[in-house]
Structures are given as C-alpha cells and as structure tokens.
C-alpha positions as CSV (number, residue, x, y, z in Angstrom):
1,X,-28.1,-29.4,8.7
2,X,-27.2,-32.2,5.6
3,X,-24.1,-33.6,5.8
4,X,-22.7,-31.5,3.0
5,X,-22.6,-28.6,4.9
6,X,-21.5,-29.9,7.7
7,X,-18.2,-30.6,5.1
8,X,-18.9,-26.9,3.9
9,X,-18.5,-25.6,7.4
10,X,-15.2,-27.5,7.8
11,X,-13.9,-26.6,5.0
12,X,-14.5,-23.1,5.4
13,X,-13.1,-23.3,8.9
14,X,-9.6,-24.6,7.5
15,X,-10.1,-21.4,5.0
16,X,-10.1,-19.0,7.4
17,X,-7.0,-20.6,9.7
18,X,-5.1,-20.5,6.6
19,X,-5.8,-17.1,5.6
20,X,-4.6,-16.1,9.4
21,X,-1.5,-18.4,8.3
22,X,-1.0,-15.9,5.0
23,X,-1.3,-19.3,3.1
24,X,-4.0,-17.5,0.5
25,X,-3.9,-20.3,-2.2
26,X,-4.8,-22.9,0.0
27,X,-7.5,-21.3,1.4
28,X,-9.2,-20.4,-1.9
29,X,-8.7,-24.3,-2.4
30,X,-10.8,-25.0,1.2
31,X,-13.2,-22.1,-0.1
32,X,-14.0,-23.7,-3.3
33,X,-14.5,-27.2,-1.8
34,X,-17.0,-25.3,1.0
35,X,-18.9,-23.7,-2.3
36,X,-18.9,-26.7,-4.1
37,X,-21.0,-28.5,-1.1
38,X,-23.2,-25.8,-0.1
39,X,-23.5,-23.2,-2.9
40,X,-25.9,-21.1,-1.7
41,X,-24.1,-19.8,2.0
42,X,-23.2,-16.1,1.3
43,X,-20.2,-16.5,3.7
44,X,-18.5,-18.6,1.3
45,X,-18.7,-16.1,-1.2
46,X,-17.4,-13.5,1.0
47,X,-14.3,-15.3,2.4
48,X,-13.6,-16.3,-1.2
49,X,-14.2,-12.8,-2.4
50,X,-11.8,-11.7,0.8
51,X,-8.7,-14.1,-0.1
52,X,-8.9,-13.0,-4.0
53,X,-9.0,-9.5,-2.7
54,X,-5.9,-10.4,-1.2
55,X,-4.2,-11.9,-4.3
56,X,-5.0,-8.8,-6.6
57,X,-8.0,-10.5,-7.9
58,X,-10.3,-7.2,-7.7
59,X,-12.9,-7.7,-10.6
60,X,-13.4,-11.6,-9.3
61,X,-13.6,-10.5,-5.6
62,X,-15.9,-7.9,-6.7
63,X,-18.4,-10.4,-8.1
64,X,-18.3,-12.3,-5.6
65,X,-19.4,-9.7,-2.9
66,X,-22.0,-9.0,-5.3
67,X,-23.0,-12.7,-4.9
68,X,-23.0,-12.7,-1.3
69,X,-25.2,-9.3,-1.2
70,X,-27.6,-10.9,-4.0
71,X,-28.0,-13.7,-1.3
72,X,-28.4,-12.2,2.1
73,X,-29.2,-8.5,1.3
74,X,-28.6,-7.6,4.9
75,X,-25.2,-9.2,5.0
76,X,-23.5,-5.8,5.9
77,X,-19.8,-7.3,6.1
78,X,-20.3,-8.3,2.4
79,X,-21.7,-4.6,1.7
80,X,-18.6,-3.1,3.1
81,X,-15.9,-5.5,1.4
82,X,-18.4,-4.8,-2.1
83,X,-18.0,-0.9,-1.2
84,X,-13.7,-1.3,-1.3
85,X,-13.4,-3.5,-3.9
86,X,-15.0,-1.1,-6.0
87,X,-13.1,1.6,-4.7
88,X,-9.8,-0.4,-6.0
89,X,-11.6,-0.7,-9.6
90,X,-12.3,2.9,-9.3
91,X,-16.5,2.5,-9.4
92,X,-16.2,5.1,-6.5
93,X,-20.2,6.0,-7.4
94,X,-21.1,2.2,-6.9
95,X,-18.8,2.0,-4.1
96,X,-20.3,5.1,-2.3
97,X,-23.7,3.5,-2.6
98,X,-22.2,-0.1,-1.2
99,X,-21.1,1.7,1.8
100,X,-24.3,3.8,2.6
101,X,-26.0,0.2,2.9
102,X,-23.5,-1.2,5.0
103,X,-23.2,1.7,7.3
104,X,-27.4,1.5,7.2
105,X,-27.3,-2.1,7.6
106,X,-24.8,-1.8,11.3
107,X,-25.0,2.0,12.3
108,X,-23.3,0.7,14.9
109,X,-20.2,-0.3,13.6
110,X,-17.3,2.1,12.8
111,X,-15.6,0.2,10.2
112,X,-18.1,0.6,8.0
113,X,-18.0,4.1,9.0
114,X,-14.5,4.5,8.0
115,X,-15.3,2.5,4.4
116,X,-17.6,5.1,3.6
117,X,-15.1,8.0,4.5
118,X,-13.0,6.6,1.6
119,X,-15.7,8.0,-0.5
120,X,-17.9,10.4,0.8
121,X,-17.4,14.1,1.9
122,X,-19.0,14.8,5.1
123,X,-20.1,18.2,5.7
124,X,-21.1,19.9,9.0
125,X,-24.8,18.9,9.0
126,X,-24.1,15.1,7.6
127,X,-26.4,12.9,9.2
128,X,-23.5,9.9,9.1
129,X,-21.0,12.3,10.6
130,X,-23.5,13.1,13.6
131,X,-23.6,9.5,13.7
132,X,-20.5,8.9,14.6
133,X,-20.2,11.7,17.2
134,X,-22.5,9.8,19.1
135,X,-20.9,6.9,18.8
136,X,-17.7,8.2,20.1
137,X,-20.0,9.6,22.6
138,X,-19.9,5.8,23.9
139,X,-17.0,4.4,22.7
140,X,-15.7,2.9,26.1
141,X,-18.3,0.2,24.9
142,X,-16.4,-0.7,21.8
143,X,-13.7,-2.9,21.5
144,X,-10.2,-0.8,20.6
145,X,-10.4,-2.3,17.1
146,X,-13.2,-0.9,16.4
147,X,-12.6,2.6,18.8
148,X,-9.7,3.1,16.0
149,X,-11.6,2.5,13.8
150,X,-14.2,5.3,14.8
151,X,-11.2,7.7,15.5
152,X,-9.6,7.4,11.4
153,X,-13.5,7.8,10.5
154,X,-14.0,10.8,12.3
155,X,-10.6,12.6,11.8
156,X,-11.3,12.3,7.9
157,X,-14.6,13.6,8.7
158,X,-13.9,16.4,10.9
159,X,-11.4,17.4,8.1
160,X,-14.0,17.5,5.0
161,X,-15.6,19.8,7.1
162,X,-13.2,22.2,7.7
163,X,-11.8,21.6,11.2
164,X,-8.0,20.5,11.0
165,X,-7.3,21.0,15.1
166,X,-10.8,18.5,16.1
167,X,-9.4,16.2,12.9
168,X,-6.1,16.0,14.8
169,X,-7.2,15.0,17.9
170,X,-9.1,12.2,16.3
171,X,-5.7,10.9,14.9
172,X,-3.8,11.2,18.4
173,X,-6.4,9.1,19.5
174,X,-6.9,6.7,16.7
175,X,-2.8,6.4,16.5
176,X,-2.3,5.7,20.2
177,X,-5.0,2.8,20.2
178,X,-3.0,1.3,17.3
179,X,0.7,1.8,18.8
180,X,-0.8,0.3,22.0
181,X,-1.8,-2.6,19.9
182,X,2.0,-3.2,18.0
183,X,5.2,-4.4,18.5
184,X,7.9,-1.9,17.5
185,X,11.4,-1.6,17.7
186,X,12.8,1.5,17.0
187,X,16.2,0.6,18.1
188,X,16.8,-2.4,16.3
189,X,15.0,-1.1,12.9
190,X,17.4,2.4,13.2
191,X,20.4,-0.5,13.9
192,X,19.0,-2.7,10.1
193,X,19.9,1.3,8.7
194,X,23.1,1.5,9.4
195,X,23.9,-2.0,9.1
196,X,22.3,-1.9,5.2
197,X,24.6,1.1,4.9
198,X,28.0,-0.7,6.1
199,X,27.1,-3.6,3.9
200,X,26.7,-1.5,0.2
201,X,30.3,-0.2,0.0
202,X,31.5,0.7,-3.6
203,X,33.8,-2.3,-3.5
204,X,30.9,-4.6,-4.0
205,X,29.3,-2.7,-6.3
206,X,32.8,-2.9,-8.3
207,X,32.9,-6.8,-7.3
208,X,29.7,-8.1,-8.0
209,X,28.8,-6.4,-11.1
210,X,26.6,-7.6,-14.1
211,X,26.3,-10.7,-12.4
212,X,22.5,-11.0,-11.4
213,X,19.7,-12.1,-13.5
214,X,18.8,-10.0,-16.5
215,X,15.6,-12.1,-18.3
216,X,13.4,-8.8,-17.3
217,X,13.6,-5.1,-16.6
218,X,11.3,-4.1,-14.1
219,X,10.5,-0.6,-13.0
220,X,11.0,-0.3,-9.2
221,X,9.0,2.6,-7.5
222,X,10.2,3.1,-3.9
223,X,10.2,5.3,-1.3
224,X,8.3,6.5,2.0
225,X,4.6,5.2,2.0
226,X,2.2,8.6,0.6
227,X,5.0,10.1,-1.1
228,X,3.0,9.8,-4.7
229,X,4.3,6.1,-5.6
230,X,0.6,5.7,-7.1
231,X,0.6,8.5,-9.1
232,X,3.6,7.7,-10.9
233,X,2.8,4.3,-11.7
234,X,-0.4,5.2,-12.6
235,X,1.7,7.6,-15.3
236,X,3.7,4.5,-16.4
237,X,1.1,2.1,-16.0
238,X,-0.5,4.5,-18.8
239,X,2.1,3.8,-21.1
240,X,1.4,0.4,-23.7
241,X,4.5,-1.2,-23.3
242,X,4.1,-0.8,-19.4
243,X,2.3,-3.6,-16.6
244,X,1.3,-1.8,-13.7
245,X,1.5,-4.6,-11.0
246,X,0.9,-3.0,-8.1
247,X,2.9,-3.6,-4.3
248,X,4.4,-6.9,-4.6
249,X,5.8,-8.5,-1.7
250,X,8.5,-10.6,-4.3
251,X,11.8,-8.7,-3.6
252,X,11.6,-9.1,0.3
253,X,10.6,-12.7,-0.6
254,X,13.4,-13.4,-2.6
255,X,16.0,-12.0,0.4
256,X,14.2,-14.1,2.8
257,X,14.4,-17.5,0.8
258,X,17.7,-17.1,-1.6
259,X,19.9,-15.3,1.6
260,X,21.6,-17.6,3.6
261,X,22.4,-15.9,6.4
262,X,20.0,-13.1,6.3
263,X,20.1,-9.6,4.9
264,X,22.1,-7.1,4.8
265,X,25.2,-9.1,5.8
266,X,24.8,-11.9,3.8
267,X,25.3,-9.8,0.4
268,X,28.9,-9.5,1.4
269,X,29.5,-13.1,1.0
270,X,27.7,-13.4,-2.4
271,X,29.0,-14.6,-5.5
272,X,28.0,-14.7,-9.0
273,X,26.1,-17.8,-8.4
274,X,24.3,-16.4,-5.3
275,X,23.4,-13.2,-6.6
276,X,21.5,-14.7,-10.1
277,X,19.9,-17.3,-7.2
278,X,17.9,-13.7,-5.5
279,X,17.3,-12.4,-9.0
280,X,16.1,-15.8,-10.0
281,X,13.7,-15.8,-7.2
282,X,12.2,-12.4,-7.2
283,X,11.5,-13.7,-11.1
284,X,9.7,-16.8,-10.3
285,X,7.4,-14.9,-7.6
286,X,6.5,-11.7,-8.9
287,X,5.1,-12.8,-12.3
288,X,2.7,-15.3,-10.3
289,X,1.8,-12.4,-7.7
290,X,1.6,-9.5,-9.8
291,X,-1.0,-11.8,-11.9
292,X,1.3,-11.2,-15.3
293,X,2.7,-14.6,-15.5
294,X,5.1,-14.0,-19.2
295,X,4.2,-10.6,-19.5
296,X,6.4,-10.1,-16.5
297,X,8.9,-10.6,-19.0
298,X,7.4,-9.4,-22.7
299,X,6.5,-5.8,-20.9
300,X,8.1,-3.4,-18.5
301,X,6.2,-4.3,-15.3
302,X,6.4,-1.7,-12.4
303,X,6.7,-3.2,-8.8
304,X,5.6,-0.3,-6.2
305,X,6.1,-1.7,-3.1
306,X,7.5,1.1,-1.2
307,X,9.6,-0.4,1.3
308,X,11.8,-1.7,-1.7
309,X,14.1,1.5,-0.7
310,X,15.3,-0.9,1.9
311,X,16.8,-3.3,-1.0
312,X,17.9,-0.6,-3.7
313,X,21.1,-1.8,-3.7
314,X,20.6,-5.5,-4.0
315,X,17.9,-4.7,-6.9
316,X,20.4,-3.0,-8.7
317,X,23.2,-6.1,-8.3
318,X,20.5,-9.0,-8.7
319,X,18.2,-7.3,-11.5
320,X,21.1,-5.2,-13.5
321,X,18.2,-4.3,-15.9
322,X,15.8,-3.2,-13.8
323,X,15.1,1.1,-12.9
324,X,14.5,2.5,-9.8
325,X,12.1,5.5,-9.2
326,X,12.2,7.4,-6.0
327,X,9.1,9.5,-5.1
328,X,9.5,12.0,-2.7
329,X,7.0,14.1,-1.1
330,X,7.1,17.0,1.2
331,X,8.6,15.3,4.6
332,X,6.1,16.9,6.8
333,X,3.2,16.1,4.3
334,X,4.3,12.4,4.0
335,X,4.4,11.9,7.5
336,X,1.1,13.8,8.6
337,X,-0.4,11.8,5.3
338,X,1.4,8.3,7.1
339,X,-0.5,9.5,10.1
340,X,-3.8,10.2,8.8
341,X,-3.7,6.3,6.9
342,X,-4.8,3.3,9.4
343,X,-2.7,1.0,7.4
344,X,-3.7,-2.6,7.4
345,X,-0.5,-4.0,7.9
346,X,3.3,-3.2,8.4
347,X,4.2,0.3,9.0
348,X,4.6,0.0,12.5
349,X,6.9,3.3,12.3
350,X,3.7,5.3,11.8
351,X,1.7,5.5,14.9
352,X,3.6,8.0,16.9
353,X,4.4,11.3,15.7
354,X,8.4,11.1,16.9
355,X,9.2,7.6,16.0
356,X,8.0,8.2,12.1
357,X,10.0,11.4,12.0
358,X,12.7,9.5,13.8
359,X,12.0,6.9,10.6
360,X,12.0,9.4,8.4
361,X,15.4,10.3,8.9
362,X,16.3,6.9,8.4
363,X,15.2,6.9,5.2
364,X,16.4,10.2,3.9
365,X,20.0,8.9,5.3
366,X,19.9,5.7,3.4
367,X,18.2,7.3,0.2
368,X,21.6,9.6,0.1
369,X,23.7,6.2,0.4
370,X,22.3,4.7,-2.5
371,X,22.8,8.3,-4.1
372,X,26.3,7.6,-3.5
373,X,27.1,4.3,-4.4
374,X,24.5,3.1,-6.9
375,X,25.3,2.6,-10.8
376,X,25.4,5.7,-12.6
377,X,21.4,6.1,-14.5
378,X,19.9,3.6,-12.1
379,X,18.0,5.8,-9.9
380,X,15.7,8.6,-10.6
381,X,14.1,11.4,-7.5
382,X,10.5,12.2,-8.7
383,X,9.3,15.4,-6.5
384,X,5.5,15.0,-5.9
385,X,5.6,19.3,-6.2
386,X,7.0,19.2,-9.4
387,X,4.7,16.2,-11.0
388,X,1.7,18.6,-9.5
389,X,3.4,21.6,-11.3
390,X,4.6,20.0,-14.4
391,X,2.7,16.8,-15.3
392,X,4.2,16.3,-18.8
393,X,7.9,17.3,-17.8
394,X,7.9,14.9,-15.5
395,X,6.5,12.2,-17.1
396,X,8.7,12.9,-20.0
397,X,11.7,12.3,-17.6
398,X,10.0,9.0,-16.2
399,X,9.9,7.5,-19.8
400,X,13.0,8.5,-20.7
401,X,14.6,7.2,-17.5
402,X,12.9,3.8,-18.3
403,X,13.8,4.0,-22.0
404,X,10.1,4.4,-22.9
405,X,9.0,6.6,-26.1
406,X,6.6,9.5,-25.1
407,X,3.3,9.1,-25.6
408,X,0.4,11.3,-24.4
409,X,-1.7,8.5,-23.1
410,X,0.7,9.1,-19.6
411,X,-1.2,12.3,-19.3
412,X,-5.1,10.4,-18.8
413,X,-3.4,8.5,-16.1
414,X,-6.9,9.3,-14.2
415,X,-8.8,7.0,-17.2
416,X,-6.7,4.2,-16.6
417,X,-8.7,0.7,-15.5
418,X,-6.4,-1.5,-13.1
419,X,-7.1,-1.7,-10.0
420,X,-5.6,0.3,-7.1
421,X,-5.1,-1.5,-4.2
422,X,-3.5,2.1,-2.0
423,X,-5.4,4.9,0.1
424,X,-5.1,6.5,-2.9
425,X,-7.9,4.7,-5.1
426,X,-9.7,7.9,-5.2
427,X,-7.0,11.0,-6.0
428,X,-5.5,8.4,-8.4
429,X,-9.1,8.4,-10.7
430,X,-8.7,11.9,-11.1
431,X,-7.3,15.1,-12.9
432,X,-4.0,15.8,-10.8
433,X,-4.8,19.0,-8.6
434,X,-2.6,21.2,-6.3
435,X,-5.1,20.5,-2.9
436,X,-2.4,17.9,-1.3
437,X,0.5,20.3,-0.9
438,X,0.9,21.9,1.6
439,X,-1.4,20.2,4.0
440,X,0.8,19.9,7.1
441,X,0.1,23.9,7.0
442,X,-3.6,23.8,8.7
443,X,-2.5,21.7,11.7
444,X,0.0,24.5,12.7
445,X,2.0,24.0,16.6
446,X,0.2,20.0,16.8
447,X,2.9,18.6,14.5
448,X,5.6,20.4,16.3
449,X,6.6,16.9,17.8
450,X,7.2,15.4,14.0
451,X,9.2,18.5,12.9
452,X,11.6,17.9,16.0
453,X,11.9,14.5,15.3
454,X,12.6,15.1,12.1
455,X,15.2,17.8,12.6
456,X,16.7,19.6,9.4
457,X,14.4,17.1,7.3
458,X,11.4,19.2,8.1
459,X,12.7,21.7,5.6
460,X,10.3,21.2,2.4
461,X,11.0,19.7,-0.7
C-alpha cells in the first residue's frame, strides 16, 4: 500500500466518524481529500455518494454509485445505494434492475431484499420472495438489524401477493425488533403536547403579532408521517412559481439554536427582537439545505417536514408570510401505513401499535389547538379522500390558499423531475389512483389494538 492511500484510508476514516457525528459537510471534505489520493477505491465513491444522498444531492450521489459499480461490479452495497437513489429521481425501471444485482450479488442479505421491495411486485411463485422465506427460515443467524430488515421485506411481499393476515405478522415482528432497539418516552412526549398547548394562548398571538421575519413566504406542509404530504407538494411543486424542497430539518433548527431556554416555554418570553432572531435563522438554514440558496426567497419554496405540526404556532409568529398545509389521511390508514414504513430515523412513536394511536391522539388534539388560536387564512386541512376524488378541486384550493394562479401543470404532478426523498418515490411518479384508501380494511380484528388506542379518532375521515 503507497503512502497516499494510507492518507486515503485516514481520511476516509474521519469521513465516516463524522457522518455518525451528523457533521455531513465535513465529511464530504475528508471524502474528497481520500478521492483526491486514491482515485480509483470504489468505497470512496460510495461514502461520498452516501453523505450527498444525505444533503439532497440525488443526481450527484447517483453518479457516483454508478462510479463505484463501474469500478468493482460486485460491490453489492454500492448496487443497493444505486437502486434508491434512483428510486428518489424516479428511474424506478433502472432502479429495479440496481436492486436485482444487489440482491444477486448477497442473496444473503435482507436489506437488499427490502431495496428491491420498494420496486418490485412479488407474486406467489417469485423466486426472490421464496428467497426470503428461507431466509427467515434461519434468521436466529442474523443479526436484529438485518432480522428487521427481512421482516419489512417480507410483510411488503406477502402483501403483493394477496395475504394481508401473513403480511401482518411480518410487521409485528419487524416492529417489535425495532421498538426493542429505541429509546421512547411516551410519557414525556404526551407531557411536550400539552405543554405546547399551554404555551400558544390567544394572548400571545394578540402580543406578538407581525413581528417575525417576513423576507420569504414559504409553504409549510405538516402533519402525521403517510398522511399524503408528498402528494401535495408534488401538486405545488408542479406549479412554476413553486420550489419543492423537500423535509428540511431548518425549523426545529432554528428552535434549538435561536430559543433560549428551550421550546415551548421559551416563546412566552419572546419579544419582537427574539421572534425575527428564530425567523432569521430558519432563513439562513433552509435555503442552504433545501439546495435553493436565493430562490428560497424569489420563489414560493415548500418545506414538508411533517413534524413541523409541532411548531405551527411559532411558524405562524416568526414567518407571518408563510402558509401552512395540513394533510390528513384516514387515522387508521396513516397509522397501519406508519407501521408498514421501517423509517430510517425519528418516529420512535411508530413501532407499537398502542403508543402510535396513543400519538395519534396527540396530534389530532394539538391540530384542533392551532384550529383555535391560529391567524385567520393561515392554515388549510387537505383530506387525502378528497384529493383522490377530486384532484383539480383540490388543487385549486391549494393554490388559492397559497395565492398561486391555477395552472394545469398541478394536474401531471406524476411528470414532475425532483427528487423524492419519502416511501412514497413510487405512488408519487404516478397517475393518482383510489388503491390506498381504505387499506386498514384487509387486516380486519389484528389492528383492534390501534383502533383502542386511538379511541373516537378511529372514526374515518
């Protein structure tokens, strides 16, 4: 080994502590220094490819993963991160065909199993789906990473195939590996509810109004995870005056760094000056993360982060010209679609069947606070049903809520070229259809513990 790749090793190792660390730009620093020395080590390519995945660079990553692949063909990691970059460009044919070579590359290994479920249909004879039977046939031997793993895999499978009940059981089982595996408190997150509740009071509405930073008008879309968040910004992002920038992390930045004292309480106590100072920083982050720099500012961006429901009432004070959209979905197909998802990260709610009902609630509570107390034309409920059963009604009412003028182009959503960085890179890419209502209905009595955590909110919507 020369000296230079000694370097490259080093540097690479720093990459990959700092990527543990969240400290992306950094590592893509360490990366390019490792690539500089020893240009031909496929790894490279792939980490770099992995950390501008994480930034929202999808058409770089991509090539890069290409790269990698072009120089160790039987690199099946590489294959597998080429298979879901193209599934967030939408090149779901190309990205089918990544994942068949990983999966052929490491039968072995179910998370390439569970790359290719994002987009392939298994049927009853699928040679990849007896795969996997047998694998679960010996799964003691895997590690629980990769026993979850197999579990998602095989409850998507079982489902193509027309088996909701064996599908189900998959999900138990690939759910209860991953609560095992988090730290959750459900008492303390139901306490942050009420607490955000007791801290929005009309009174600071009155007090603190048109006093936050108004150099942009973003379009918030919030709301439970799988509720149709995608969909709709895929409508707006359709639209040419519109910036579709994806889940940015910006607004829960801007509480951590510009709040003294923490949030919610900490609003109570704000003035004009530290009000503009959490508009101020949401607007210095979220044009660098959402990759728009001044467009940020020229456009309407949308920021989709659903979580944002949490903050809906400091958006509103902080960003006076900003809209909030609320999707809602069915509450029993929301959570059963939470349940089916083996989220990379946050969403600690969803692993057990009473706890996101429980969460649920939560939500629904808080959702009819801001109802309450929020600004007159601020906020806007979008009903997954009625998008499905009146696309151009309801995307009328988006653009008018957003003070857009019509145009048909919202209606080819499905054309549209950013990337999609959700579970829903694939329904997203095409002609909206009626086959995701209603889906709780084929697992019957097995989701009787969500509809008793969930209580009256079971009722559909």
């Amino acid at each position: 080994m020369t000296a230079e790749q000694t370097a490259a090793q080093e540097h690479n190792r720093r990459a990959i502590a700092l990527c543990a660390a969240g400290e992306w730009g950094q590592a893509l620093t360490a990366l390019h220094a490792a690539l500089t020395l020893d240009p031909g080590n496929a790894l490279y390519y792939h980490n770099l490819g992995i950390a501008l995945r994480k930034l929202g660079h999808g058409e770089d990553a991509e090539q890069l993963f290409a790269v990698a692949v072009q120089l160790a063909p039987a690199y099946a990691e590489a294959w597998g991160q080429l298979a879901r970059a193209r599934m967030e460009l939408g090149r779901l044919a190309e990205a089918a065909e990544a994942a068949l070579r990983a999966v052929d590359l490491e039968p072995g290994r179910p998370f390439h199993y569970r790359t290719l479920a994002g987009v392939h249909t298994f049927t009853a004879g699928d040679p990849y789906f007896r795969a996997m039977r047998d694998l679960a046939a010996r799964e003691d031997g895997l590690p629980p990473q990769e026993r979850l793993e197999l579990h998602f895999a095989l409850a998507k499978a079982w489902e193509d195939a027309g088996d909701p009940r064996a599908a189900f059981d998959h999900l138990l089982r690939g759910n209860r590996l991953k609560r095992q595996s988090v730290a959750y408190d459900e008492a303390a997150e139901m306490e942050r509810f009420a607490r955000i509740e007791r801290t929005f009071t009309p009174d600071l509405f009155r007090r603190l109004a048109g006093r936050g930073d108004e150099r942009a008008a973003p379009i918030f879309i919030l709301g439970m995870p799988r509720s149709g968040s995608t969909l709709v910004e895929q409508i707006l992002g359709a639209h040419p005056q519109v910036a579709a920038a994806g889940e940015l992390d910006s607004f829960a930045h801007a509480t951590r760094t510009a709040l003294e004292g923490g949030y919610p309480e900490a609003v109570a106590n704000l003035g004009a000056e530290g009000l503009g100072a959490v508009g101020e920083a949401y607007l210095t982050r979220a044009p660098s993360e959402s990759r728009l720099g001044e467009r940020f500012f020229t456009s309407r961006p949308t920021d989709k982060m659903p979580n944002n429901f949490l903050y809906a009432g400091l958006i509103a004070l902080a960003l006076p010209r900003a809209r909030i959209v609320h999707t809602r979905r069915d509450p029993l197909d929301t959570c059963l679609s939470c349940f089916s998802k083996l989220f990379t990260e946050g969403n600690e709610f969803s692993w057990d069947l009473g706890e996101l009902g429980r969460y649920y609630q939560a939500y629904a509570r808080l959702m009819e606070h801001w109802r309450r107390v929020l600004p007159d034309g601020l906020l806007l409920d979008v009903t997954y049903r009625d998008v499905v059963d009146d696309l151009e009604g309801q995307a009328r009412r988006l653009l008018d809520h957003c003070g857009l003028d019509w145009t048909p182009a919202c209606l080819e959503f499905h054309r549209a070229t950013n990337p999609v960085r959700t579970a829903s890179w694939g329904q997203v890419r095409q002609p909206i259809t009626r086959s995701r209502l209603d889906r709780w209905q084929a697992y019957g009595d097995r989701l009787d513990p969500l509809r008793a955590a969930l209580g009256q909110d079971s009722r559909a919507i």
